[in-house]
N, CA, C and O atoms as a Tripos MOL2 file, in Angstrom:
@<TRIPOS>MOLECULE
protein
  284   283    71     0     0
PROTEIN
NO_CHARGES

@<TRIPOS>ATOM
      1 N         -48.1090  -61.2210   -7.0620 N.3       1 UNK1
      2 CA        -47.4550  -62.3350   -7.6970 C.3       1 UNK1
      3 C         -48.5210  -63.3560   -8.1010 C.2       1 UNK1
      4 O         -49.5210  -63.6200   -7.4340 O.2       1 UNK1
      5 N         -48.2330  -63.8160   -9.1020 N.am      2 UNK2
      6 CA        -49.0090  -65.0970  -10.1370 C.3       2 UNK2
      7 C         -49.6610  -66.2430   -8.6150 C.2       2 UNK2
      8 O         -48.8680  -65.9510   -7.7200 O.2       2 UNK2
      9 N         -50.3200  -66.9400   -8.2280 N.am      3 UNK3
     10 CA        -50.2300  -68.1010   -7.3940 C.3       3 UNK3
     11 C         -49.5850  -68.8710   -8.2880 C.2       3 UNK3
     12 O         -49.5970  -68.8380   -9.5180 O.2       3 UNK3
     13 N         -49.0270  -69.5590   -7.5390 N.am      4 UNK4
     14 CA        -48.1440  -70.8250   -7.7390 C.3       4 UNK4
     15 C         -48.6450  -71.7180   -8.7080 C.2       4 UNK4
     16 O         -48.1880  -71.9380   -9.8300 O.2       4 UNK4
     17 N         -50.0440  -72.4140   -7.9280 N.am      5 UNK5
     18 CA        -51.0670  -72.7740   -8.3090 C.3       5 UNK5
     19 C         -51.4210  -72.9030   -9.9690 C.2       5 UNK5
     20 O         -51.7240  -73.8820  -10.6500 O.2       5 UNK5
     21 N         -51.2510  -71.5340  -10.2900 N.am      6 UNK6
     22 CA        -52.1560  -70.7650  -11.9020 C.3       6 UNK6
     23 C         -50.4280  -71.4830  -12.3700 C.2       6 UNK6
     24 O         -50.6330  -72.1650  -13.3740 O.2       6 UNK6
     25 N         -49.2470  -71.5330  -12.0810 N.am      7 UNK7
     26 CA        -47.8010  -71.2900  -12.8740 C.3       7 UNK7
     27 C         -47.7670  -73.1760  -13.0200 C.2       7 UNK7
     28 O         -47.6160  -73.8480  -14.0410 O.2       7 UNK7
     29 N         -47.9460  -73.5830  -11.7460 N.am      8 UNK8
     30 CA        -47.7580  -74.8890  -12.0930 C.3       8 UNK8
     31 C         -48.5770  -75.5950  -12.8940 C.2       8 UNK8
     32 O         -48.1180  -76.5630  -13.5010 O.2       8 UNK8
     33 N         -50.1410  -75.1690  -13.0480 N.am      9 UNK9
     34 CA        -51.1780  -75.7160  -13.8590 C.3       9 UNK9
     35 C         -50.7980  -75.4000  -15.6640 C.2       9 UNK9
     36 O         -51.4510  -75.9330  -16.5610 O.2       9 UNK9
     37 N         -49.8610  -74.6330  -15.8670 N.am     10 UNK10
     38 CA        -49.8410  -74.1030  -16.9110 C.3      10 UNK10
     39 C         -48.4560  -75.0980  -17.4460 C.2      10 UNK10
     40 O         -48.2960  -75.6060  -18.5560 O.2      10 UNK10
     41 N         -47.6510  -75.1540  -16.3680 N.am     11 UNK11
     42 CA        -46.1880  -76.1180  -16.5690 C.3      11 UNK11
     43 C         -46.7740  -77.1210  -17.1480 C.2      11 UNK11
     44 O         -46.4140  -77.5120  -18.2580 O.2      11 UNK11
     45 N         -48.0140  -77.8160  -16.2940 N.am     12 UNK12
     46 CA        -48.4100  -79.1630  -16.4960 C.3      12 UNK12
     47 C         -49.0470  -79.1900  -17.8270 C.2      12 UNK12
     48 O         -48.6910  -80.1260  -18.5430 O.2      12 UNK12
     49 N         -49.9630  -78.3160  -18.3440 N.am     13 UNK13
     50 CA        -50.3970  -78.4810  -19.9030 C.3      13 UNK13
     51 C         -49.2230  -78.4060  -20.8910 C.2      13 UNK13
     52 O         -49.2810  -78.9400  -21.9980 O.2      13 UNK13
     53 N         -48.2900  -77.8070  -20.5040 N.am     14 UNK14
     54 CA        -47.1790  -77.8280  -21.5070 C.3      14 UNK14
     55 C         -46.5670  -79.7250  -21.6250 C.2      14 UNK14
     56 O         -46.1960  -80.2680  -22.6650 O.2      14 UNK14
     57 N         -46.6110  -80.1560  -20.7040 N.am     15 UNK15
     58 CA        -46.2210  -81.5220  -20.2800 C.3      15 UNK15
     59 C         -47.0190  -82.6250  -20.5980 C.2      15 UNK15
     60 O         -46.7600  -83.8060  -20.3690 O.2      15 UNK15
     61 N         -48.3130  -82.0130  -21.3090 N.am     16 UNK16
     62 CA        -49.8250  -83.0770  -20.9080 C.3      16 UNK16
     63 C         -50.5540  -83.6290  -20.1480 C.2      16 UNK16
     64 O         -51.5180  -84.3100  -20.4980 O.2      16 UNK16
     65 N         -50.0960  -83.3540  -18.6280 N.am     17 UNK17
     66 CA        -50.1260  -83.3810  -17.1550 C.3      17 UNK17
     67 C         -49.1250  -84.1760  -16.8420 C.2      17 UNK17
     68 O         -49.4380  -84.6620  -15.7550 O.2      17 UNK17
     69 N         -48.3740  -84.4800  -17.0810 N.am     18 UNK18
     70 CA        -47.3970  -86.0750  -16.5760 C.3      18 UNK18
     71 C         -46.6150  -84.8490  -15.4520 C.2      18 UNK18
     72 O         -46.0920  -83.7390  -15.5380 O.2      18 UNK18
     73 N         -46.9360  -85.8740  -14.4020 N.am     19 UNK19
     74 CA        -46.5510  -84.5020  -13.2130 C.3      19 UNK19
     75 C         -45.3320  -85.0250  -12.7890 C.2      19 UNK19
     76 O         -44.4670  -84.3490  -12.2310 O.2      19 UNK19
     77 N         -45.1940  -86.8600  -13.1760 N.am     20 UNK20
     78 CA        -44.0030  -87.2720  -13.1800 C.3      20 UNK20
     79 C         -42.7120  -86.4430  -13.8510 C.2      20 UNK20
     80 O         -41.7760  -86.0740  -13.1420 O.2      20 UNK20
     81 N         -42.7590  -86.1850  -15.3050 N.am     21 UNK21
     82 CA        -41.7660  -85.1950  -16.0950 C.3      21 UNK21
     83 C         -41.5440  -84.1330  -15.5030 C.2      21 UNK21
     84 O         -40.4250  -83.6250  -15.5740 O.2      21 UNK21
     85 N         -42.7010  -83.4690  -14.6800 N.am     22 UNK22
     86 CA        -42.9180  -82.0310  -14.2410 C.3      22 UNK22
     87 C         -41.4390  -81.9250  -13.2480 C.2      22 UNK22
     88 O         -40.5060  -81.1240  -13.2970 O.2      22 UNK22
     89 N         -41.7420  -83.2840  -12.2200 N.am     23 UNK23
     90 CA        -41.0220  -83.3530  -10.7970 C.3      23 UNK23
     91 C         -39.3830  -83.2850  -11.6440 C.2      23 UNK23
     92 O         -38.7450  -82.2650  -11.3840 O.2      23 UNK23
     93 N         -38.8880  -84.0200  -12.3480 N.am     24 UNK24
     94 CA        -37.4950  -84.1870  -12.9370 C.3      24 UNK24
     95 C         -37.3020  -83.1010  -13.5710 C.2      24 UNK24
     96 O         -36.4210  -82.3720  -13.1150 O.2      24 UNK24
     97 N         -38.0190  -82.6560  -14.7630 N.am     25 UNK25
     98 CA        -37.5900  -81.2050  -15.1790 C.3      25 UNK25
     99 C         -37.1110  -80.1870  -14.2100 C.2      25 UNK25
    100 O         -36.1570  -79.4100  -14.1590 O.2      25 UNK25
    101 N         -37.8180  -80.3910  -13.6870 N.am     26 UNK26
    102 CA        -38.1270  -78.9050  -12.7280 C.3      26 UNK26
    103 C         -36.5620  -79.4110  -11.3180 C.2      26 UNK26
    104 O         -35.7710  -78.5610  -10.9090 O.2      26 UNK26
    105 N         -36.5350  -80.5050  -10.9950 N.am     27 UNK27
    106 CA        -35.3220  -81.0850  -10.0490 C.3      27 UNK27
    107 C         -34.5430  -80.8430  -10.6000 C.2      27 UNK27
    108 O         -33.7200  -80.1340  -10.0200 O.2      27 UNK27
    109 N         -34.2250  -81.2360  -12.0820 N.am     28 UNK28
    110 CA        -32.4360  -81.0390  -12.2970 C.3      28 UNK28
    111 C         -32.5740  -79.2050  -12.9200 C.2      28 UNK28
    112 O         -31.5660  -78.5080  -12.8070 O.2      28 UNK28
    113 N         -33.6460  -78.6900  -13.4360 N.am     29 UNK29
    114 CA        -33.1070  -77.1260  -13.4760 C.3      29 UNK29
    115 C         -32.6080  -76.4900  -12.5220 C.2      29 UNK29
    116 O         -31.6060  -75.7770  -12.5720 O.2      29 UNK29
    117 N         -33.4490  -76.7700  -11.3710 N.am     30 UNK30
    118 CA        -33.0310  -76.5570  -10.3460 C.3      30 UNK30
    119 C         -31.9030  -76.3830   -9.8210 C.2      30 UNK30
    120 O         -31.4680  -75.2510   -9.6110 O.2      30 UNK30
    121 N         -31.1280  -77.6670   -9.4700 N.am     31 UNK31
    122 CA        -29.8970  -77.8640   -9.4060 C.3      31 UNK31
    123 C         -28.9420  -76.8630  -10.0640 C.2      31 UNK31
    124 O         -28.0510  -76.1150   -9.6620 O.2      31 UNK31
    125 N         -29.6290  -77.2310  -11.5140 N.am     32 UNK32
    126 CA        -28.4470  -75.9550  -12.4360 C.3      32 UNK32
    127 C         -28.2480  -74.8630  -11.7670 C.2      32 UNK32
    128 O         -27.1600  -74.3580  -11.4900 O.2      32 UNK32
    129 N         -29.9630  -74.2490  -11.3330 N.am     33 UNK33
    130 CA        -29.9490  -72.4850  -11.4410 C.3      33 UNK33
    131 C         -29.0330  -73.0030   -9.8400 C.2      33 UNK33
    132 O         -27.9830  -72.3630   -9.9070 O.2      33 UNK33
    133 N         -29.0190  -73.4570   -9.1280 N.am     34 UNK34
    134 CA        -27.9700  -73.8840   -7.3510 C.3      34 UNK34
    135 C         -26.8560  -74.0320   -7.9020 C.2      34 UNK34
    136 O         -26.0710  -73.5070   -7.1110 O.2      34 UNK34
    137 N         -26.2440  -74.4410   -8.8220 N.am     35 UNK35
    138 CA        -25.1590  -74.4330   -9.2060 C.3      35 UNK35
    139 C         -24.3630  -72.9160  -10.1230 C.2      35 UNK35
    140 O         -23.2040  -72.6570  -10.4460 O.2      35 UNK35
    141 N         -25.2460  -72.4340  -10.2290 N.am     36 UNK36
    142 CA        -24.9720  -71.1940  -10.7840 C.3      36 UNK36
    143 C         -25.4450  -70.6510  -11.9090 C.2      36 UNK36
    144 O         -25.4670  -69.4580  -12.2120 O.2      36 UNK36
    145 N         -25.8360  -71.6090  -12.5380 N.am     37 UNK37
    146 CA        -26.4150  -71.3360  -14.1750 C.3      37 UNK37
    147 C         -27.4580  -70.0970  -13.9780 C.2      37 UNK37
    148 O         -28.0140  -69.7430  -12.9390 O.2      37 UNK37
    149 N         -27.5560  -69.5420  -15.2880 N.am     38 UNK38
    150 CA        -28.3520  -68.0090  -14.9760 C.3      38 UNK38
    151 C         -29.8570  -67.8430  -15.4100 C.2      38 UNK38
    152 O         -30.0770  -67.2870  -16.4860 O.2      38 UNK38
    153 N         -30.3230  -68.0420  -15.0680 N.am     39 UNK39
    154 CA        -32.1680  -67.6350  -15.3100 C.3      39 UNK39
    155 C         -32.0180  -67.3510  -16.9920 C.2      39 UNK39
    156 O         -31.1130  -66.7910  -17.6120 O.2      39 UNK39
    157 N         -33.2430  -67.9530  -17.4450 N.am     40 UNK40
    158 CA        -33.8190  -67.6870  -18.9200 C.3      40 UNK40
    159 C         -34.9140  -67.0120  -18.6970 C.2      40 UNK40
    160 O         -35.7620  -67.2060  -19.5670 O.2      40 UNK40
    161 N         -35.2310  -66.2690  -17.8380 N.am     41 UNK41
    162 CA        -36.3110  -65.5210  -17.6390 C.3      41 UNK41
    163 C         -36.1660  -63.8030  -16.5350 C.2      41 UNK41
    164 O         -37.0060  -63.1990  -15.8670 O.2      41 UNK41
    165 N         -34.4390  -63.4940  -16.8700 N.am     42 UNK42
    166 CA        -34.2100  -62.6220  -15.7920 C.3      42 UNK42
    167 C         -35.3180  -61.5120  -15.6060 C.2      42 UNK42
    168 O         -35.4380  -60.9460  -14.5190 O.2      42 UNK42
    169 N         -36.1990  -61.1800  -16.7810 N.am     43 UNK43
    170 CA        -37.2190  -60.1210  -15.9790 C.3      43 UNK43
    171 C         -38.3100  -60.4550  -15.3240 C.2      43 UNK43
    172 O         -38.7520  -59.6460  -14.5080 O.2      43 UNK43
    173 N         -39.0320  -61.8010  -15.5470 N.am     44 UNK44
    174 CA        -39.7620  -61.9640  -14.4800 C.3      44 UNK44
    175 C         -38.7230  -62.3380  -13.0050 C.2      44 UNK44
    176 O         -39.1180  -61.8420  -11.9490 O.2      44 UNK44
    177 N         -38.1650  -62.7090  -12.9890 N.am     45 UNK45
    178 CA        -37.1890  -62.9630  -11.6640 C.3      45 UNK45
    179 C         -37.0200  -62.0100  -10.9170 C.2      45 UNK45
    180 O         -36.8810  -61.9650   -9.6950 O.2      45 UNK45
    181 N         -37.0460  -60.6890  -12.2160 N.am     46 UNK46
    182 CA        -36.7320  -59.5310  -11.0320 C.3      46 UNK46
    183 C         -37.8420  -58.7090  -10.6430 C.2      46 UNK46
    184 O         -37.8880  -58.0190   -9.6250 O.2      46 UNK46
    185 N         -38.7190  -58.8260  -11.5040 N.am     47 UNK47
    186 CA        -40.8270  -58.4150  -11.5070 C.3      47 UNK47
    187 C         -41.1020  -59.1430  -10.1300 C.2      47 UNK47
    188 O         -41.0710  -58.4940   -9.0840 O.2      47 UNK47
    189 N         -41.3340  -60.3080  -10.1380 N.am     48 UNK48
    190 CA        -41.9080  -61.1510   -9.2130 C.3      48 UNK48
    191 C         -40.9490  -61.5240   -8.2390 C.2      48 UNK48
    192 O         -41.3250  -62.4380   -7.5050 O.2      48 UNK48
    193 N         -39.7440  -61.0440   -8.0120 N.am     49 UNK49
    194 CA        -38.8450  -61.2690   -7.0310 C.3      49 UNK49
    195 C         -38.4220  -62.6460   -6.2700 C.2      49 UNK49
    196 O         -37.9900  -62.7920   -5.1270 O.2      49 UNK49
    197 N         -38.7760  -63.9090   -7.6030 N.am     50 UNK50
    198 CA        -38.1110  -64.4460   -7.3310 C.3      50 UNK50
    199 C         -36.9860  -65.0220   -6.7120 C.2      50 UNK50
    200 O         -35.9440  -64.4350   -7.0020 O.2      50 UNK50
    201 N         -36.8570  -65.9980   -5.9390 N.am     51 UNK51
    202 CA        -35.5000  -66.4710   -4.8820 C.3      51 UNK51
    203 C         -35.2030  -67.9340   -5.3380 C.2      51 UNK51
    204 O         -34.0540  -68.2480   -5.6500 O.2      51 UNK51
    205 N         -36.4330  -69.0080   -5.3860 N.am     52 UNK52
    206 CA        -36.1950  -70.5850   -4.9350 C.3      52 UNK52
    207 C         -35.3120  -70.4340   -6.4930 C.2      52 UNK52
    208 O         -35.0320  -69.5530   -7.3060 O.2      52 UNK52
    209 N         -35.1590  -71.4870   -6.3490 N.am     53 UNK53
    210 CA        -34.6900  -72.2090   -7.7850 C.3      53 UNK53
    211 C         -35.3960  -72.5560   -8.3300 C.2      53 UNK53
    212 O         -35.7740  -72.2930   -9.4720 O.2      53 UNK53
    213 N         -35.9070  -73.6410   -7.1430 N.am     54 UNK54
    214 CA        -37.6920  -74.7000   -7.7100 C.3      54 UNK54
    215 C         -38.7120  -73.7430   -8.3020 C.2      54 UNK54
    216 O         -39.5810  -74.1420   -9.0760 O.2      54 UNK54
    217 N         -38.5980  -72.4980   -7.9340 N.am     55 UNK55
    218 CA        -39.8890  -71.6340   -8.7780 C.3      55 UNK55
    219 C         -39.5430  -70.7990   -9.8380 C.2      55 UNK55
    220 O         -40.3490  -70.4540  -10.7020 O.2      55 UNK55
    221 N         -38.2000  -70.4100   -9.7980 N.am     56 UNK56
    222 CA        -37.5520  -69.8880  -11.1260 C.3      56 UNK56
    223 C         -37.6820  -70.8750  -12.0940 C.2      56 UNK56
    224 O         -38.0550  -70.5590  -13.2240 O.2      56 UNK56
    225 N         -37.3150  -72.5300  -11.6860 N.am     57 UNK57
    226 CA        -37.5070  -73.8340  -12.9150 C.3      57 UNK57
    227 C         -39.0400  -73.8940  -13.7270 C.2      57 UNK57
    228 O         -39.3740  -74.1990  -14.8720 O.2      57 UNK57
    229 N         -39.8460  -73.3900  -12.3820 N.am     58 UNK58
    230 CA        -41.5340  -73.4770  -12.3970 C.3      58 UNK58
    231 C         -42.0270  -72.2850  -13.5670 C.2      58 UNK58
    232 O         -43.0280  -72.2910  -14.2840 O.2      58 UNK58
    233 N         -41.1920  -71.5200  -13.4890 N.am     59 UNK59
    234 CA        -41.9640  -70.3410  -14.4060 C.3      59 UNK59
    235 C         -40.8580  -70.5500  -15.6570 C.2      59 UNK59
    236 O         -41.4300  -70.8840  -16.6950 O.2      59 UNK59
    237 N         -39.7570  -70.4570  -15.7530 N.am     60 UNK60
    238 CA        -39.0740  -71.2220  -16.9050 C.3      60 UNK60
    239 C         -39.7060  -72.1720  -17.7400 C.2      60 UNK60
    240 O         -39.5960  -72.0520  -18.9600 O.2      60 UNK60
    241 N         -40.4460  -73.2330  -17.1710 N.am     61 UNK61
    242 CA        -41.0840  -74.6270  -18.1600 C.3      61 UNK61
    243 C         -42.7350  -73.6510  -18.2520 C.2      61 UNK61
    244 O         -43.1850  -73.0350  -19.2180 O.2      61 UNK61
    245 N         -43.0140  -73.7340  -17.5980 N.am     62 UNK62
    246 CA        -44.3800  -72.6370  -18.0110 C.3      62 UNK62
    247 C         -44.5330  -71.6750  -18.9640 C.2      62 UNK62
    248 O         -45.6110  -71.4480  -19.5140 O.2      62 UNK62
    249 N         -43.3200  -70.9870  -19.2340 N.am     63 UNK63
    250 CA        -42.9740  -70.1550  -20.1630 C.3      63 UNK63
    251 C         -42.5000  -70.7600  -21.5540 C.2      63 UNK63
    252 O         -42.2690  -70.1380  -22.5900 O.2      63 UNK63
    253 N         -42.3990  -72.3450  -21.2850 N.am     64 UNK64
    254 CA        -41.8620  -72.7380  -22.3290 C.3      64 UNK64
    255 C         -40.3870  -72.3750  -22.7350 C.2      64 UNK64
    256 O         -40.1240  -72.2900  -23.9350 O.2      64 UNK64
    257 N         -39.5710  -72.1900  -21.9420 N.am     65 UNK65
    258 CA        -38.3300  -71.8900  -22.1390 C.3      65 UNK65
    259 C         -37.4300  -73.0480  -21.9320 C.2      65 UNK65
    260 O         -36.3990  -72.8660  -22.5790 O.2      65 UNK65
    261 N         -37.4200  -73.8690  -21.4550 N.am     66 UNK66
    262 CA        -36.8030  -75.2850  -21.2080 C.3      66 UNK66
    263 C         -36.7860  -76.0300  -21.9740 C.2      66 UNK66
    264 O         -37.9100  -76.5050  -22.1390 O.2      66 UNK66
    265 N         -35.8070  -76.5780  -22.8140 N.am     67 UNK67
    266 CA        -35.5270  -77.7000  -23.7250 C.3      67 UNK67
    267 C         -35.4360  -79.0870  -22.5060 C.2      67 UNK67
    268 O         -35.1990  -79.0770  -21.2980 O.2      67 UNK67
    269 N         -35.7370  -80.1810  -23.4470 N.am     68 UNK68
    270 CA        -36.0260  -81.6660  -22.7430 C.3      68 UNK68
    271 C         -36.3260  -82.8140  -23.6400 C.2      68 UNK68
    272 O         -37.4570  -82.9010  -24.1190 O.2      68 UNK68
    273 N         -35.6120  -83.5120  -23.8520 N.am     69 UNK69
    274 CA        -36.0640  -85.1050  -24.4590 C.3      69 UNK69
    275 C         -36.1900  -86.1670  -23.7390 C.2      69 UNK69
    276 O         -35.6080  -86.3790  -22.6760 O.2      69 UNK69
    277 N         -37.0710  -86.9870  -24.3720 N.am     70 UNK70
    278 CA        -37.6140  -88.4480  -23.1730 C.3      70 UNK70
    279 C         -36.7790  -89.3710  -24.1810 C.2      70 UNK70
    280 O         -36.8930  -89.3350  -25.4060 O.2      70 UNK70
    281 N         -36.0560  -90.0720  -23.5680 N.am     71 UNK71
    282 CA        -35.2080  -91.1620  -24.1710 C.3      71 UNK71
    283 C         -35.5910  -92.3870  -23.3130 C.2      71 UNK71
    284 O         -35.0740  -93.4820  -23.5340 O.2      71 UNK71
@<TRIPOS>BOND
     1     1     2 1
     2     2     3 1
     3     3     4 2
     4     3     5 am
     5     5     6 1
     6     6     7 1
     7     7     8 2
     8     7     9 am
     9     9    10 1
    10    10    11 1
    11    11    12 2
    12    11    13 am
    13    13    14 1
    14    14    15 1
    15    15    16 2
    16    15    17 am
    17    17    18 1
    18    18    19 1
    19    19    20 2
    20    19    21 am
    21    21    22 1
    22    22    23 1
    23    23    24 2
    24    23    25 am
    25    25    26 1
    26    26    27 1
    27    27    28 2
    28    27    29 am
    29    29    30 1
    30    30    31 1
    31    31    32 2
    32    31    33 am
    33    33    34 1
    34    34    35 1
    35    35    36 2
    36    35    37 am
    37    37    38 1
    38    38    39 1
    39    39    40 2
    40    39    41 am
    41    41    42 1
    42    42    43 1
    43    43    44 2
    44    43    45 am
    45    45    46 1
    46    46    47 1
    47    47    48 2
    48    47    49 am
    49    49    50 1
    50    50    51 1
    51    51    52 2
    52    51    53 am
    53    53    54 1
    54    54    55 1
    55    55    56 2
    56    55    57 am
    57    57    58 1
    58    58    59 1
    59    59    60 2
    60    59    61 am
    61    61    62 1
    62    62    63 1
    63    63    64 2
    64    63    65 am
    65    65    66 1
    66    66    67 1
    67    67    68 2
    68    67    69 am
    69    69    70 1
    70    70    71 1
    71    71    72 2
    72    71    73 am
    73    73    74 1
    74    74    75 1
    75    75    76 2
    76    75    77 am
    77    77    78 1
    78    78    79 1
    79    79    80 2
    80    79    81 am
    81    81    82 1
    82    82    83 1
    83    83    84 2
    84    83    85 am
    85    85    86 1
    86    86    87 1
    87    87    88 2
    88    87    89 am
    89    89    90 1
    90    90    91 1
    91    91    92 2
    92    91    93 am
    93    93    94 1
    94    94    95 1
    95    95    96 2
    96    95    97 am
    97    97    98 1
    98    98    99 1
    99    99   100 2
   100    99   101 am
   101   101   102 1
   102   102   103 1
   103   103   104 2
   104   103   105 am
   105   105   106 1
   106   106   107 1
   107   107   108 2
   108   107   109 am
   109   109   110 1
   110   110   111 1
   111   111   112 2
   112   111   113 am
   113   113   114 1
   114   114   115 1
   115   115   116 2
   116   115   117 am
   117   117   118 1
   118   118   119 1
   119   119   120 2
   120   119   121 am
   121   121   122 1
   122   122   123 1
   123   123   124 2
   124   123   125 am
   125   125   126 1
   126   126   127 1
   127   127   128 2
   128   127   129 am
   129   129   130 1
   130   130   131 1
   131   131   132 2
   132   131   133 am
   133   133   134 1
   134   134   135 1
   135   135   136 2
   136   135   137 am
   137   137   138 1
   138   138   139 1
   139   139   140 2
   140   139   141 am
   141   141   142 1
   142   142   143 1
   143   143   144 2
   144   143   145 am
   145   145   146 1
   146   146   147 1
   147   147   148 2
   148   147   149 am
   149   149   150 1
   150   150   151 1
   151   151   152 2
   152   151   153 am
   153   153   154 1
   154   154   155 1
   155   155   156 2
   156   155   157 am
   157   157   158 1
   158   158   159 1
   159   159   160 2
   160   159   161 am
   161   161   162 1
   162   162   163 1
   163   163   164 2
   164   163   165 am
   165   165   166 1
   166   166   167 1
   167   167   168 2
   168   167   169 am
   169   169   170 1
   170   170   171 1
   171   171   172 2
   172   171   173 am
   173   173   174 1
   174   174   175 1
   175   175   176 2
   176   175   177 am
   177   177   178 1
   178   178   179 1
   179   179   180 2
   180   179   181 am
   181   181   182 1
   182   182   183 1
   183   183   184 2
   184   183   185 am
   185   185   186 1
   186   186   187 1
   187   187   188 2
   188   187   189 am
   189   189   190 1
   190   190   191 1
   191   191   192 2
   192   191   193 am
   193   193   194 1
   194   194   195 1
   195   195   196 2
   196   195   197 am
   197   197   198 1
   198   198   199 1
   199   199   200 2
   200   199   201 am
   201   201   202 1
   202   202   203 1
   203   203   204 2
   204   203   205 am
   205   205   206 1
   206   206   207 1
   207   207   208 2
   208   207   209 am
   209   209   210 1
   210   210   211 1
   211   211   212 2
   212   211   213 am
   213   213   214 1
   214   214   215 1
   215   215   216 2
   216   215   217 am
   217   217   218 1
   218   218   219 1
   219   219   220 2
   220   219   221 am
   221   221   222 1
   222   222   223 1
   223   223   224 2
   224   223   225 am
   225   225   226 1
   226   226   227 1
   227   227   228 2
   228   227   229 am
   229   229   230 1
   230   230   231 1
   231   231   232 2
   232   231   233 am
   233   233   234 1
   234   234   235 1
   235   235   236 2
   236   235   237 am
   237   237   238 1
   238   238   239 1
   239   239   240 2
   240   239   241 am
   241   241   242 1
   242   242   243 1
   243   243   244 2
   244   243   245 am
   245   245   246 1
   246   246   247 1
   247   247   248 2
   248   247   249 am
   249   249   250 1
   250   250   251 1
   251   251   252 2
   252   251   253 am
   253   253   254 1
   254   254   255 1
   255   255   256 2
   256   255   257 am
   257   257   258 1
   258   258   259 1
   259   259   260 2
   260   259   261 am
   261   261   262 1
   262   262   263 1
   263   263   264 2
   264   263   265 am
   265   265   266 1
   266   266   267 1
   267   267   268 2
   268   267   269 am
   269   269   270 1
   270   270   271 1
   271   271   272 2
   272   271   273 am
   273   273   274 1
   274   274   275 1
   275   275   276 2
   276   275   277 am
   277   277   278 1
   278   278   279 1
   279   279   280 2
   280   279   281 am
   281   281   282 1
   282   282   283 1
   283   283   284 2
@<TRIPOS>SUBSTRUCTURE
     1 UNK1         2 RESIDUE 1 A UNK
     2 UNK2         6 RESIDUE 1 A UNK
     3 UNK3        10 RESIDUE 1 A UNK
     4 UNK4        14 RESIDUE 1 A UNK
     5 UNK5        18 RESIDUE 1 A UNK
     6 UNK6        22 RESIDUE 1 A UNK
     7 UNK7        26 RESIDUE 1 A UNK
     8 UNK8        30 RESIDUE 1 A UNK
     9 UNK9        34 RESIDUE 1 A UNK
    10 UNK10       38 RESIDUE 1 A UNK
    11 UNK11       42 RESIDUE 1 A UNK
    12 UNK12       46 RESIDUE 1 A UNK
    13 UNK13       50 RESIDUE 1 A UNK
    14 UNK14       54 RESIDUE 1 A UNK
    15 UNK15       58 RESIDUE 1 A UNK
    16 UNK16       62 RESIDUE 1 A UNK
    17 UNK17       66 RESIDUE 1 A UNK
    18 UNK18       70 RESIDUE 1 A UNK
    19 UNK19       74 RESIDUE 1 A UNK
    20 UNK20       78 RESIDUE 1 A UNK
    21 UNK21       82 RESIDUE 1 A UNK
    22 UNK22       86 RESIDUE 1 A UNK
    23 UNK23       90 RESIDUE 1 A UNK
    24 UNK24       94 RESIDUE 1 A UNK
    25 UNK25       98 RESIDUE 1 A UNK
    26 UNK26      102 RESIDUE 1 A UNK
    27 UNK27      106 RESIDUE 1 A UNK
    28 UNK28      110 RESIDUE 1 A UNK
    29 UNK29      114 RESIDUE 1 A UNK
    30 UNK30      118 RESIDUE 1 A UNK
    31 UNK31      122 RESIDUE 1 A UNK
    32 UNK32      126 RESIDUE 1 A UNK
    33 UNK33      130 RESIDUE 1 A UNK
    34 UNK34      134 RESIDUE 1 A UNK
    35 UNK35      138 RESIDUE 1 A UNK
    36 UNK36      142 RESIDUE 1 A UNK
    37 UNK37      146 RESIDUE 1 A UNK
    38 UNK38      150 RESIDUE 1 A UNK
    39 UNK39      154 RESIDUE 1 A UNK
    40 UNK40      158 RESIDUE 1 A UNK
    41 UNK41      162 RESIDUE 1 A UNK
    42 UNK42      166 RESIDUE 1 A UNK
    43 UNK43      170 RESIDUE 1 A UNK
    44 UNK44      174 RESIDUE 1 A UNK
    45 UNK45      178 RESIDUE 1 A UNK
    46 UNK46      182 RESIDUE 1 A UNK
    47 UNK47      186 RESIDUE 1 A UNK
    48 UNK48      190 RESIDUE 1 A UNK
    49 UNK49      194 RESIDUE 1 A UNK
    50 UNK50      198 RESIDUE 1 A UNK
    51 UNK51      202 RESIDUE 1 A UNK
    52 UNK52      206 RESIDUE 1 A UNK
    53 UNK53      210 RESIDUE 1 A UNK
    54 UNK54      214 RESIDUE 1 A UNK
    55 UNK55      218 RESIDUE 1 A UNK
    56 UNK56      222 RESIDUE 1 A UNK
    57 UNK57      226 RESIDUE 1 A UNK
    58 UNK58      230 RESIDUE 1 A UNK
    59 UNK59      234 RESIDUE 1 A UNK
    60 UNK60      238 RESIDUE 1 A UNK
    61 UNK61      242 RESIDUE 1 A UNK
    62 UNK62      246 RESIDUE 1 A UNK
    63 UNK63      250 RESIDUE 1 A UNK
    64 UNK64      254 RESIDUE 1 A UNK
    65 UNK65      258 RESIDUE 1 A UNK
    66 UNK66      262 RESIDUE 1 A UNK
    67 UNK67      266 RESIDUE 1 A UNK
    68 UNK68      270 RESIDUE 1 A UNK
    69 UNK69      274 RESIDUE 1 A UNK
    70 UNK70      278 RESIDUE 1 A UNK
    71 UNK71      282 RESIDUE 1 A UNK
């Protein structure tokens, strides 16, 4: 599996480092995928055997799959 490490450094260039955005993006996907909502990334989920939420959100925004506006 990827380190964490290499997935979150990659979230953060997508972001420009604002690790602030990182923490909220990644909190309310979260929530979603706990609430039931379904992975935008089901084959790495099932490659890397994914479980948290928090790291399914982590490789989701890394992947660039996450929509988000700053209002």
């Amino acid at each position: 599996m990827d380190r964490l490490e290499k997935i979150l450094s990659i979230a953060l260039e997508n972001l420009d480092g604002d690790n602030y955005l990182l923490a909220i993006i990644v909190a309310k996907r979260s929530e979603q995928l706990s609430n039931g909502e379904e992975t935008l990334i089901p084959e790495i989920v099932k490659q890397k055997g994914l479980v948290k939420p928090a790291d399914i959100a982590l490789y989701e925004l890394a992947e660039n799959m996450l929509d988000y506006k700053i209002s």
